[in-house]
C-alpha positions as CSV (number, residue, x, y, z in Angstrom):
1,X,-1.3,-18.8,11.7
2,X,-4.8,-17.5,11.1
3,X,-6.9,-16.6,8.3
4,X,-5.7,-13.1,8.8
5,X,-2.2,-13.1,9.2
6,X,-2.4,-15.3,6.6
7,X,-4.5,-12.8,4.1
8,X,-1.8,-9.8,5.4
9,X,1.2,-12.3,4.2
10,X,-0.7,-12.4,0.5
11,X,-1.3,-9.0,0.3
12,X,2.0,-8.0,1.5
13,X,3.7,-10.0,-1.5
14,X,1.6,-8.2,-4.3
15,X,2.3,-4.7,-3.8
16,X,6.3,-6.0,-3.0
17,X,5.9,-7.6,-6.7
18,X,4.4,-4.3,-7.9
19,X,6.9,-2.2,-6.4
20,X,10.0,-4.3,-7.2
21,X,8.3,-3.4,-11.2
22,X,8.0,0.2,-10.0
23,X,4.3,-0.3,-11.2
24,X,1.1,0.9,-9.4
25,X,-1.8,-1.6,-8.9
26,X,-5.3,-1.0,-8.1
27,X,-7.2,-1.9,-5.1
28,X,-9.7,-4.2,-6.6
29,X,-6.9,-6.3,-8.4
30,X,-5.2,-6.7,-4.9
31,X,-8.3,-7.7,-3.0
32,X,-9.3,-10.3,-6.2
33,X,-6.0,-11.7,-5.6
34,X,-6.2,-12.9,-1.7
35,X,-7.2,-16.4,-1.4
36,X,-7.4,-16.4,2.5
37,X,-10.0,-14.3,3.1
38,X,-12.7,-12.6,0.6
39,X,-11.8,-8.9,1.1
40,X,-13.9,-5.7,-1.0
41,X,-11.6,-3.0,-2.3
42,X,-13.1,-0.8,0.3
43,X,-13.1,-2.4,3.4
44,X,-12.2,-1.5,6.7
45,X,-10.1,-4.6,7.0
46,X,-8.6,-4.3,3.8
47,X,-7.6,-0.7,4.9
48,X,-6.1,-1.8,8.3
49,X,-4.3,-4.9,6.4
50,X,-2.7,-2.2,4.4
51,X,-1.6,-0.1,7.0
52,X,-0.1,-2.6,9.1
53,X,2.1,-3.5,6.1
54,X,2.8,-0.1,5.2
55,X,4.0,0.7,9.1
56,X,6.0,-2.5,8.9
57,X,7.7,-1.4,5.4
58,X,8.7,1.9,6.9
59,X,10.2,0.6,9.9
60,X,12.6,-1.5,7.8
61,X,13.3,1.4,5.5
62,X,11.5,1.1,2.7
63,X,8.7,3.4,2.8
64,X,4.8,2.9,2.7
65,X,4.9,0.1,0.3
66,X,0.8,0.9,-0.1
67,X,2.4,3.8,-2.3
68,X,1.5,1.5,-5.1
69,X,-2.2,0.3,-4.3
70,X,-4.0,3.1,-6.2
71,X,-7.8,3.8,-6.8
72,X,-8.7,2.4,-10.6
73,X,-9.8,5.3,-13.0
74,X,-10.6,8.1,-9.9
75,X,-7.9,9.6,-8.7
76,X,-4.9,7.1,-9.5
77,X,-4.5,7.9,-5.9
78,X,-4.1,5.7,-2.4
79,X,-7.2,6.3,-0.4
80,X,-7.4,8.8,2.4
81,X,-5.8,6.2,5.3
82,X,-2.6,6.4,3.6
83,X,-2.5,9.7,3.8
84,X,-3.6,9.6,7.8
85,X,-0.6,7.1,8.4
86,X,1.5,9.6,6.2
87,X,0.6,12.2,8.8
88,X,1.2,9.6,11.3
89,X,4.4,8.9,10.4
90,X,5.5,12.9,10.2
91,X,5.3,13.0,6.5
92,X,4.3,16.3,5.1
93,X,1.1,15.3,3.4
94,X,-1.0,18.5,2.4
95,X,-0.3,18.0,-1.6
96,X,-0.9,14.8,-1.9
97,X,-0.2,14.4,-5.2
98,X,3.4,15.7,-4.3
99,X,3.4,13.4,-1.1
100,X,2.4,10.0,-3.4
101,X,4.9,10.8,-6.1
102,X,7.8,11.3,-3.7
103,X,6.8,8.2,-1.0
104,X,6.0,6.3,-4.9
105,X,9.3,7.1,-6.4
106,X,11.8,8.0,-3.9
107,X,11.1,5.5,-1.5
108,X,9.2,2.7,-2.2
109,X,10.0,1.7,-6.0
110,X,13.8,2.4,-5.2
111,X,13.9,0.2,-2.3
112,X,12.0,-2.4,-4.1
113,X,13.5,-1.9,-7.3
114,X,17.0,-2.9,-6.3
């Protein structure tokens, strides 16, 4: 396994945790967490590590599981790729607010949650 599978199998297991406490986390407590790899909050590789997990996630039923990774004091909002993989998925996605909430709630704490 390399450095970066490996840093996408640490990542995936926070925002599982997170979920499973139908809690939101932000990026930077994510990307502090990853021992495999140093990562910044808003990097491109952190942003396509995120959206791998969140297409896997979906496939199996569960939703975007980045629902939960949030920006810290901004918006309390993913950033703008999970709304392009949203779109990418056919969600509707032009209230975000209303698209987080229900991809949040409906999907990804529930199936986490149980």
């Amino acid at each position: 396994m390399d450095l970066r599978e490996q840093a996408v199998e640490e990542i995936q297991t926070i925002p599982k945790k997170v979920a499973s406490a139908r809690r939101t986390i932000p990026y930077s407590e994510v990307t502090a967490q990853v021992q495999a790899v140093h990562l910044e909050p808003d990097s491109k590789l952190f942003a396509q590590m995120l959206d791998e997990i969140s297409r896997h996630s979906d496939e199996e039923g569960c939703g975007m599981l980045s629902a939960v990774v949030i920006h810290k004091g901004d918006d309390y909002l993913p950033g703008p790729g999970f709304f392009t993989l949203g779109r990418k998925l056919r969600r509707e996605t032009s209230d975000k607010l209303l698209f987080h909430s229900a991809e949040l709630l409906a999907r990804v704490h529930n199936a986490f949650a149980r």
